[in-house]
PAROMAR-581580 format. One line per field, with one value per residue (C-alpha): residue number from 1; residue in three letters; x, y, z. Coordinates in pm, 1 decimal, decimal comma. Each point is the difference from the previous one (the first is absolute). Layout:
% residues N
nr = (NUM|...)
rest = (ala|...)
east = (X|...)
north = (Y|...)
up = (Z|...)
END
This chain:
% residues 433
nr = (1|2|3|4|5|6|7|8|9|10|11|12|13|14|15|16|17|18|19|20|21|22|23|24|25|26|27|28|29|30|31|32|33|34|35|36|37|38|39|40|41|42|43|44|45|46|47|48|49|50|51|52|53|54|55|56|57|58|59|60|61|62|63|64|65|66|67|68|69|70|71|72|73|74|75|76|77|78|79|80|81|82|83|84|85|86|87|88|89|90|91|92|93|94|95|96|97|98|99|100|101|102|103|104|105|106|107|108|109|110|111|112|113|114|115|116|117|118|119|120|121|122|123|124|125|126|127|128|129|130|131|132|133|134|135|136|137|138|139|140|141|142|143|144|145|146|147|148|149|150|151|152|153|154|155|156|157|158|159|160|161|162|163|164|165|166|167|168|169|170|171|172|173|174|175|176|177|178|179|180|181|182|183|184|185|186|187|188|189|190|191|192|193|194|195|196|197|198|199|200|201|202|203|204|205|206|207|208|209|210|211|212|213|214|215|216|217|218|219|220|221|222|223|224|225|226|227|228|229|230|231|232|233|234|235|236|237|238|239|240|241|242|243|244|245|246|247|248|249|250|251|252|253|254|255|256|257|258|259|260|261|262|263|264|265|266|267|268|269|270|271|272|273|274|275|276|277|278|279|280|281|282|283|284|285|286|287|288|289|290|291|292|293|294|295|296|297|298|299|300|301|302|303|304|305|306|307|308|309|310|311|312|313|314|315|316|317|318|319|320|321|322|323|324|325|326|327|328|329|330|331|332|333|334|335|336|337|338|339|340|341|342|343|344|345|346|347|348|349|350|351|352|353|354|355|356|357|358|359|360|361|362|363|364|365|366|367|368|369|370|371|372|373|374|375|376|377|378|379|380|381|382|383|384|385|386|387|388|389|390|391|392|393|394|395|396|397|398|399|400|401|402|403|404|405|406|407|408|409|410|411|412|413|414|415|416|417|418|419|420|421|422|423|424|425|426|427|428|429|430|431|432|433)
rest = (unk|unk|unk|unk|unk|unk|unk|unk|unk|unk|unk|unk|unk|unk|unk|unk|unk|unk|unk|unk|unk|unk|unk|unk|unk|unk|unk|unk|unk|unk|unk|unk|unk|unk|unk|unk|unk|unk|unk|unk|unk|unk|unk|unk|unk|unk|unk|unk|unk|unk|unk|unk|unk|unk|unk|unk|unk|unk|unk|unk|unk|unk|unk|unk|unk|unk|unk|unk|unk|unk|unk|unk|unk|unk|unk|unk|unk|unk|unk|unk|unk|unk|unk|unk|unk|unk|unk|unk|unk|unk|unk|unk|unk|unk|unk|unk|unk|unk|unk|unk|unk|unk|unk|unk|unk|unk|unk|unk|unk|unk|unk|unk|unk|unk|unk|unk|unk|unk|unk|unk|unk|unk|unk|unk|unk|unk|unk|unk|unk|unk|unk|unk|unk|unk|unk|unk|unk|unk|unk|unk|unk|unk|unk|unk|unk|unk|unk|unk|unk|unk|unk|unk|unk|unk|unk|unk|unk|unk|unk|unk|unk|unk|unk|unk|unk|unk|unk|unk|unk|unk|unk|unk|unk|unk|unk|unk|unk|unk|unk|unk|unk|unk|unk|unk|unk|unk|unk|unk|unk|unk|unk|unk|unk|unk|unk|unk|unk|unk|unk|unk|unk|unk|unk|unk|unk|unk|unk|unk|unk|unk|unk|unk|unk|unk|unk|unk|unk|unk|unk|unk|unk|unk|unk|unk|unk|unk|unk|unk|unk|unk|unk|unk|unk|unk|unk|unk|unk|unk|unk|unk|unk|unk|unk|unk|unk|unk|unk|unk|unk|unk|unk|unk|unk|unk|unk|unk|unk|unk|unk|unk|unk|unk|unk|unk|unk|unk|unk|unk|unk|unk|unk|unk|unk|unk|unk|unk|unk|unk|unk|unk|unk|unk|unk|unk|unk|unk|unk|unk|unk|unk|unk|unk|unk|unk|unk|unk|unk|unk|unk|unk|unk|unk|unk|unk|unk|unk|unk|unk|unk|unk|unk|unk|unk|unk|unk|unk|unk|unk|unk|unk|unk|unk|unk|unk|unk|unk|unk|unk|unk|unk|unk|unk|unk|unk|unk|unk|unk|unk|unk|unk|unk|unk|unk|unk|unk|unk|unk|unk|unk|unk|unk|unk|unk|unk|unk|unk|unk|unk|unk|unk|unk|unk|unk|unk|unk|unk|unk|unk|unk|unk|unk|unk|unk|unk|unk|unk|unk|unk|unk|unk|unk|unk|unk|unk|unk|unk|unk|unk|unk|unk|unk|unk|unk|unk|unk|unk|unk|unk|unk|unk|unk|unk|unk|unk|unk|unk|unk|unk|unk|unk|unk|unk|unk|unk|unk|unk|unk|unk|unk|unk|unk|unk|unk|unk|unk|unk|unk|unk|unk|unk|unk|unk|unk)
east = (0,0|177,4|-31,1|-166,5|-148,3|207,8|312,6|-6,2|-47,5|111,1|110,3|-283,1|-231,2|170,1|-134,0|184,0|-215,4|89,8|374,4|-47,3|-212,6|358,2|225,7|-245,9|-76,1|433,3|55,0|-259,0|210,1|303,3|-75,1|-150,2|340,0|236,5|-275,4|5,7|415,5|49,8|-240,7|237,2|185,5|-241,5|-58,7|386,8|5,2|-292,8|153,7|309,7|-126,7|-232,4|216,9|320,5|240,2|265,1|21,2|187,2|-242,9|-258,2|216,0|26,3|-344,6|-113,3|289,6|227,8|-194,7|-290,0|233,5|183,7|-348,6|-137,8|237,9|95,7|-382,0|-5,0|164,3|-95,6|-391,3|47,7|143,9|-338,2|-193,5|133,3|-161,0|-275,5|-299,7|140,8|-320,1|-59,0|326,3|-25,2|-319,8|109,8|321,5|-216,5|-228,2|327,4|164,1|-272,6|-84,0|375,4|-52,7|-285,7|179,5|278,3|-258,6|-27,8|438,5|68,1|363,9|283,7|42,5|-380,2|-50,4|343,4|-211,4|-255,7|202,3|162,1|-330,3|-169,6|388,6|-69,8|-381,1|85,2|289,2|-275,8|-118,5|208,6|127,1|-283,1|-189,5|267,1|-18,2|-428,5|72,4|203,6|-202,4|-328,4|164,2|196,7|434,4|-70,5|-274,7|137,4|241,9|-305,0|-165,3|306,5|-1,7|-349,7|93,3|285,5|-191,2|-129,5|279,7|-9,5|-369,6|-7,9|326,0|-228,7|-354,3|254,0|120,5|-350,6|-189,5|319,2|55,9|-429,4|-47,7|311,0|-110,2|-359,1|11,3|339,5|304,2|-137,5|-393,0|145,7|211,2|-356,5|-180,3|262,7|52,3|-339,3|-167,5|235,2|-111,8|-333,3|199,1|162,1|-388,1|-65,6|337,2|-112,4|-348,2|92,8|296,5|36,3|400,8|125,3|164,5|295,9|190,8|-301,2|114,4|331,2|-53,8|89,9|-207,5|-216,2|-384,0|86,9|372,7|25,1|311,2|112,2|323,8|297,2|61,5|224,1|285,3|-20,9|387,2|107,5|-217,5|122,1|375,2|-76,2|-189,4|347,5|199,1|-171,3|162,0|-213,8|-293,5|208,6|32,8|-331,9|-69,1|256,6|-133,4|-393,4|135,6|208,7|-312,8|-204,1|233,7|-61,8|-405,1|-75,1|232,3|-144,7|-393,9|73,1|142,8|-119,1|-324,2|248,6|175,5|-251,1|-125,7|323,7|204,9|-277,7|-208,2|-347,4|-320,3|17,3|-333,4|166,3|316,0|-205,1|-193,3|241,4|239,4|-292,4|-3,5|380,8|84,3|-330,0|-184,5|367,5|145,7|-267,2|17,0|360,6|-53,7|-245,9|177,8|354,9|-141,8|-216,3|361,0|247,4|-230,3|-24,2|389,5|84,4|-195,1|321,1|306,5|-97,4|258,5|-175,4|-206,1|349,6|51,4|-329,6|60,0|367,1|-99,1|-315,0|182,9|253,8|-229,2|-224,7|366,6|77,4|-401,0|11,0|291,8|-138,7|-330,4|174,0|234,4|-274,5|-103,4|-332,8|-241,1|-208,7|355,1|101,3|-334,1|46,7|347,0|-174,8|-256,1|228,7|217,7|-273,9|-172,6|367,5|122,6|-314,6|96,6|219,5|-274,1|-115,9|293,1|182,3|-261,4|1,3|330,3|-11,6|-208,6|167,4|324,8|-142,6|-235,2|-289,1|139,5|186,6|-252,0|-115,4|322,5|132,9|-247,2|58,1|378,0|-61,8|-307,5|230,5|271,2|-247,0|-211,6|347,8|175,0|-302,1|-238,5|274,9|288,4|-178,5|-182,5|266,5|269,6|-190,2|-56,9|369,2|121,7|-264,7|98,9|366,8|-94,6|-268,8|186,0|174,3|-357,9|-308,6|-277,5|186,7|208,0|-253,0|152,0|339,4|-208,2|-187,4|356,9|184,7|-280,2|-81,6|377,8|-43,5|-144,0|384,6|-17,3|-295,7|142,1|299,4|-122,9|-294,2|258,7|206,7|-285,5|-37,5|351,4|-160,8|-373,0|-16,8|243,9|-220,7|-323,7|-210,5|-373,3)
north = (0,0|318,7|302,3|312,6|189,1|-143,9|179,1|248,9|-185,0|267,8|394,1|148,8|-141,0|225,3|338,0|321,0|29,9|-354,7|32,4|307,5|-221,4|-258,5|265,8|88,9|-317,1|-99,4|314,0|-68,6|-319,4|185,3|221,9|-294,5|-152,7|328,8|6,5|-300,6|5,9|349,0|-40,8|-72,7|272,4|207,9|-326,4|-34,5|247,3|-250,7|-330,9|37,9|136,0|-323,2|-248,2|168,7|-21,4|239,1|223,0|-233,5|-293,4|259,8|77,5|-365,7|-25,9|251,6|-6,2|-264,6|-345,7|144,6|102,8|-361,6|-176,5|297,1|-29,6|-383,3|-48,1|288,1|-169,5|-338,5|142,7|263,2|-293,6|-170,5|297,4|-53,9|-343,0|-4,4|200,0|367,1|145,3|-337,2|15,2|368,4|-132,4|-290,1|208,5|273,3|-235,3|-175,6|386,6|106,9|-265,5|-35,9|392,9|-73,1|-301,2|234,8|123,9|-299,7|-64,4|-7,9|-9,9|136,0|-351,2|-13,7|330,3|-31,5|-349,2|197,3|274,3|-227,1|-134,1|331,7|109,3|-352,1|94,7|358,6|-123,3|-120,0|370,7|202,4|-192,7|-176,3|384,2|130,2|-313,2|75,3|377,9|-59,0|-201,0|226,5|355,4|40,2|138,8|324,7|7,8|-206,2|257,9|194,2|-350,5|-105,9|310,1|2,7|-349,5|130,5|246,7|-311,2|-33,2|348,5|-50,2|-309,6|192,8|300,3|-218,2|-219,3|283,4|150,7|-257,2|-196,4|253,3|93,0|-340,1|-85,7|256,6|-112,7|-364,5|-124,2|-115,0|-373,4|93,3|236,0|-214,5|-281,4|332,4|87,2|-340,2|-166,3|222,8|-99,1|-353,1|186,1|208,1|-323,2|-185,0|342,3|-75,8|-340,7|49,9|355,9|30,1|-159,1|-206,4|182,3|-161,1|14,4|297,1|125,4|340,0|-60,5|159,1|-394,2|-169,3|-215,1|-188,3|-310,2|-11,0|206,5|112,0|-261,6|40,6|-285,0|-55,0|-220,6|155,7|192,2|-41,9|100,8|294,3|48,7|10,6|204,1|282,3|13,5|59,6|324,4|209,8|251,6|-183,6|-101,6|362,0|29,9|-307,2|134,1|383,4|-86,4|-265,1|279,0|262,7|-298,1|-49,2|377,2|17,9|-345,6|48,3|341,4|-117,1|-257,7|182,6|336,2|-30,7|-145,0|270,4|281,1|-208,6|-48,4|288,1|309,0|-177,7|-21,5|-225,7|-317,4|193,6|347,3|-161,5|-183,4|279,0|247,5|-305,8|-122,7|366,9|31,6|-366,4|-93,4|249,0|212,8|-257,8|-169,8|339,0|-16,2|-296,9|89,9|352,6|-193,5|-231,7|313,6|206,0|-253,5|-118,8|387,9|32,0|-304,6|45,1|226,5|-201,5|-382,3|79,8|226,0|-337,0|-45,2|385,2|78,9|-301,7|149,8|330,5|-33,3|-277,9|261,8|307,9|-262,9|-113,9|345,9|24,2|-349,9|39,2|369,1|-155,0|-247,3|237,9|263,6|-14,8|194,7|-247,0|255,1|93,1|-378,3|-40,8|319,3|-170,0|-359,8|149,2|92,1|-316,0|-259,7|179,2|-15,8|-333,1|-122,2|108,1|-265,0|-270,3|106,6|81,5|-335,8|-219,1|145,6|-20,1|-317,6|-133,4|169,4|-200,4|-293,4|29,2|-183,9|-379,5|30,8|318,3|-266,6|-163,6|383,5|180,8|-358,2|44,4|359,8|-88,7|-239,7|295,7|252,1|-243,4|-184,7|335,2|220,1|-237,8|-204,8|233,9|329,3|-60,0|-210,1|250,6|264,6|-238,4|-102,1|341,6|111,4|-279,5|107,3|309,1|-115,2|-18,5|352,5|155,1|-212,2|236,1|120,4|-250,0|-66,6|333,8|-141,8|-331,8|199,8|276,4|-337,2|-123,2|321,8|19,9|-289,9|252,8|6,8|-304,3|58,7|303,1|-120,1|-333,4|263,5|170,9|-329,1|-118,3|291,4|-107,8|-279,8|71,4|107,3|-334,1|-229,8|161,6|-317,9|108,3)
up = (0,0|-111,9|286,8|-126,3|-338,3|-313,4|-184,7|-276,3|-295,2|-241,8|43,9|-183,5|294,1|265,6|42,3|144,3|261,9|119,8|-49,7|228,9|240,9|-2,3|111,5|277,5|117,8|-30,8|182,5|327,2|-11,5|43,4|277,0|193,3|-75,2|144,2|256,8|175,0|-76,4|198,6|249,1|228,5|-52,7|216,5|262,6|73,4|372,0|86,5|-125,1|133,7|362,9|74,7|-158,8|133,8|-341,5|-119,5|-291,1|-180,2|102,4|-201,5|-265,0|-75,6|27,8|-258,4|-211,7|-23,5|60,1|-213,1|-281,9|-14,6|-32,4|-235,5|-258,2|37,4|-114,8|-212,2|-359,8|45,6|29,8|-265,7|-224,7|74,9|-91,6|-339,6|-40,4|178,8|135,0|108,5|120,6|212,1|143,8|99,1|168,3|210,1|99,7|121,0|203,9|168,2|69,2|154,9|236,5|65,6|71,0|275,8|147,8|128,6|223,7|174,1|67,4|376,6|-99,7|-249,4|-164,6|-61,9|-138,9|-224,6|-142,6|-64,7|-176,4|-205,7|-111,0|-88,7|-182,7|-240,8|-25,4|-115,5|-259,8|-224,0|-67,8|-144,9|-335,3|-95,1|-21,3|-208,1|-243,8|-0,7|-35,3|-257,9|-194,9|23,5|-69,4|-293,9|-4,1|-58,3|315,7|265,0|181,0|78,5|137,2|159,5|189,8|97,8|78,8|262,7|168,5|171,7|204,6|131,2|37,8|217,2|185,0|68,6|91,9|228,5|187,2|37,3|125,0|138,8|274,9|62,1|50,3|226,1|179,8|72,2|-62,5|62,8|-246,7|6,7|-128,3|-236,9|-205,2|24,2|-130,4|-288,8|-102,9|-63,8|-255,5|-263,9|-23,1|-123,4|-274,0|-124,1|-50,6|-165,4|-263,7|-51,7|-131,8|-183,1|-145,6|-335,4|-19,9|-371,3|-264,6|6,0|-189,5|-109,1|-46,5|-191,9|-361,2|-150,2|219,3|-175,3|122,5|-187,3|185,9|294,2|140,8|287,5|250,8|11,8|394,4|-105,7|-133,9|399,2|54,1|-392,8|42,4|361,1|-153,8|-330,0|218,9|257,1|-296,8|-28,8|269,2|-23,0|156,6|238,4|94,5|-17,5|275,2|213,3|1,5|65,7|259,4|202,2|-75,5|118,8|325,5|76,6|-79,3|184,6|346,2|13,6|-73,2|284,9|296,7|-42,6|200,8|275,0|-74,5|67,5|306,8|174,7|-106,9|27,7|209,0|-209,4|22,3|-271,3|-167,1|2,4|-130,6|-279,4|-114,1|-70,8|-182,1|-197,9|-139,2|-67,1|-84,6|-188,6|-140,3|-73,6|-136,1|-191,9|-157,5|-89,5|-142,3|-252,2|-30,0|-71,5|-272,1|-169,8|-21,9|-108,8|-292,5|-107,0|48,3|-174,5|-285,5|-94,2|185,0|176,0|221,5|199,5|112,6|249,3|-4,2|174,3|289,4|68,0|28,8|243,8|201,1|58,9|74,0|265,4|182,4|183,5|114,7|87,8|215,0|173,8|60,1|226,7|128,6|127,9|365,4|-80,9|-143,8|-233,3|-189,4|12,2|-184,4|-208,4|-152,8|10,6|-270,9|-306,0|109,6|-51,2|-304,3|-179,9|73,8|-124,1|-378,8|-56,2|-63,3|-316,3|-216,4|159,1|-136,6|-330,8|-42,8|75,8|-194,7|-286,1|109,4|45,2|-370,7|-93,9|16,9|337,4|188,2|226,2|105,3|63,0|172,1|249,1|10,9|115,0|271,6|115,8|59,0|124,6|243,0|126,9|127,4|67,4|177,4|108,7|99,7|82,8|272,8|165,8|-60,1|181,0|260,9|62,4|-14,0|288,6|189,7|12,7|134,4|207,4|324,8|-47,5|-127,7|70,5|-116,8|-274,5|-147,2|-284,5|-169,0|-74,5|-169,7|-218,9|-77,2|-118,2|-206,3|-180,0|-107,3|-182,6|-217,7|-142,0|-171,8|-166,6|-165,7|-87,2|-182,8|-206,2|-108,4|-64,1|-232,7|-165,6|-225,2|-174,0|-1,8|-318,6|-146,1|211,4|-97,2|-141,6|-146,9)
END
C-alpha cells in the first residue's frame, strides 16, 4: 500500500500556485526542524541547574554529539532520497525528530537526554537534502535561488519561534513540558506532507528533461563523484568558509540566551524575546536580503557570490565581539543586531556558488560535501568551543565566563574570510553550468 496522494505524472500537471504551496509546506518543515534543534538553546540555565552538568557537558549536548549523529546520517539518507520516496522520507524523519524532541522532556539524567538528542539529530538529518532535491525538481535554474532562500529563512524562523515560545513557556510551564509542547505538533505537519505534497519527477525542470526518460541520479558512482568534486579546490574553500561561518552562527544561536541570563542577569522570556527579534526575524532578513543582492551583483561578476560573504562576515566580527564585550545589556543588544543580520548573508551566495561548482550531474553530491562541512564544525564545534572556553575561565569569573566562549568563537570569523577570498582564485575556472 503506497502512503499518500500519487507523484506528478508529467510537468504540465503542476500549477504555480501549487509549486508555491511546496515551498511553503518544505519551509514549515524547516522551521519545525531549527525549532526543535535550538530549543535548547534557551532551556540550557534550567538543564544544567537540575541535572547539575557543566558548560562543556552542554556544549556537548547541543553541539558536538548532535553534530556526529546529524551528519553521519545525513549522506547515507540523502543517497536514499535519490532512489526512493523523498517526500515520505521527509515525513517519517519528521515524525521520529519530533517525538525524539518530546522524549527529552522526560530524561532524569545527562545520558538519557544525550540518547534522546542523538535521536532527534538522526530524525532531523532527513530534512534538509531531500527538500533541496524536491525544490529542485519543482522550480526551474533560473528560479530556485529565490526558493532556496525562501527555503532558508526557515532556519531563522524556527530560531526566532524557538526563542519566543522557548523562554514563555520555560517560564510558565517548566523546561521538561516545553520541549513535550514543541515537539509533538510536528508529527501532525508530517501526516499533512504525506497526504499533500505530490513526490516530482525527477529533473523535471532541466531544459532536456524529457516525460518519456526523465532525468534520474547515479548514487553509485558516490566515491568517484566524492573524489572528482575534491579536486576542485575551490569548493573546498567553499565547505571550509560556510563551516567556520557555521561555527560562529550555531555556538552563538546556542549559548546566547545563557548568555543574557547569566551574564546580565535577565528572565529566560525576556532573554527570548528580544533574541527572537535579533537572531530570527534580523537574520531571516539577511538571509533573504543576502541572496536578493548577490544575484543583482553577480549578474555583472560571479565572484561577488564569495565577495559579498567576505565582506559582511567581516563587518558582523567587530559587532559580534563588542556585543559580548559590553557590560550594559541594551548596547550588547544594540551591537548583537547588525552582527546577526550580517552573518546571516552568507547562506545564499554559498549555496549558489555551490551548486554552480558542483553543476548539474554532481549538485547533489556537493551541496552534501558542503552540509557535511557546515553541520560538522558549526553544530558540532561551536557550541562546544564556547563551552570549553567558559569553563576555563569559570573558576576566575563564574558569572561571566560565558563572554570569553562566545569572543573565541566569533573570531573564527577569520577563517571564513580568508578561505572566501581563497575561493574567489578559481571560481570562475571551476564554474560548471
Amino acid at each position: 500500500m503506497k502512503l499518500g496522494i500519487g507523484p506528478v505524472t508529467s510537468p504540465a500537471t503542476v500549477s504555480s500556485a501549487y509549486r508555491w504551496y511546496v515551498l511553503g509546506l518544505l519551509t514549515a518543515v524547516y522551521i519545525i526542524n531549527f525549532l526543535d534543534r535550538q530549543i535548547l538553546a534557551v532551556l540550557l540555565e534550567p538543564i544544567k541547574a537540575e541535572l547539575g552538568l557543566s558548560d562543556t557537558d552542554m556544549g556537548l549536548l547541543s553541539g558536538l554529539a548532535f553534530a556526529i549523529f546529524y551528519v553521519s546520517f545525513g549522506i547515507p539518507i540523502a543517497r536514499l532520497a535519490d532512489r526512493y520516496s523523498r517526500r515520505n522520507i521527509i515525513a517519517v524523519a519528521m515524525a521520529a525528530w519530533s517525538i525524539m524532541t518530546a522524549v527529552c522532556g522526560a530524561a532524569a539524567s545527562f545520558g538519557q537526554l544525550l540518547a534522546a538528542r542523538i535521536g532527534v539529530a538522526v530524525g532531523e538529518s532527513g530534512c534538509v537534502a531531500p527538500a533541496h532535491s524536491i525544490l529542485s525538481d519543482y522550480f526551474q535554474p533560473h528560479r530556485r535561488p529565490l526558493a532556496l532562500s525562501i527555503f532558508s529563512t526557515g532556519a531563522a524562523a524556527g530560531v526566532f519561534l524557538g526563542l519566543l515560545l522557548g523562554g514563555w513557556l520555560s517560564d510558565h510551564y517548566g523546561w521538561r513540558m516545553t520541549l513535550v509542547i514543541i515537539g509533538l505538533p510536528g508529527v501532525l505537519v508530517s501526516l499533512l506532507l504525506i497526504y499533500t505534497l505530490r513526490e516530482p519527477l525527477r529533473g523535471m525542470s532541466s531544459a532536456n528533461f524529457s516525460a518519456q526518460s526523465p532525468i534520474h541520479s547515479k548514487p553509485g558512482a558516490f566515491i568517484d563523484d566524492l573524489r572528482l568534486l575534491l579536486r576542485r579546490r575551490t569548493l573546498v574553500f567553499i565547505g571550509i568558509a560556510a563551516g567556520s561561518q557555521s561555527m560562529v552562527t550555531y555556538g552563538t544561536a546556542s549559548w546566547l540566551p545563557a548568555f543574557y541570563m547569566r551574564v546580565h542577569d535577565i528572565s529566560a522570556s525576556e532573554a527570548g524575546s528580544h533574541l527572537a527579534l535579533i537572531s530570527g526575524l534580523g537574520a531571516g532578513i539577511g538571509t533573504i536580503l543576502g541572496g536578493v543582492v548577490t544575484t543583482w551583483l553577480a549578474k555583472a561578476d560571479r565572484r561577488w557570490l564569495m565577495w559579498v560573504p567576505a565582506i559582511t562576515a567581516a563587518l558582523a566580527t567587530p559587532c559580534y565581539m563588542l556585543s559580548a564585550i559590553s557590560a550594559d545589556t541594551a548596547t550588547s543588544l544594540l551591537w548583537l543586531t547588525p552582527a546577526a543580520f550580517l552573518a546571516a548573508m552568507f547562506l545564499g551566495p554559498a549555496l549558489a556558488a555551490t551548486h554552480g561548482v558542483s553543476g548539474v550531474t554532481h549538485r547533489a553530491t556537493g551541496i552534501a560535501l558542503v552540509l557535511f562541512a557546515s553541520n560538522m564544525l558549526g553544530i558540532g564545534g561551536g557550541a562546544l568551543v564556547v563551552g570549553i572556553v567558559s569553563d576555563l575561565f569559570a573558576a576566575a569569573e563564574p558569572q561571566t565566563s560565558l563572554r570569553y566562549g562566545l569572543i573565541a568563537v566569533y573570531a573564527v570569523n577569520i577563517v571564513a574570510i580568508t578561505s572566501y577570498l581563497l575561493a574567489v582564485r578559481g571560481l570562475n575556472r571551476d564554474w560548471q553550468d
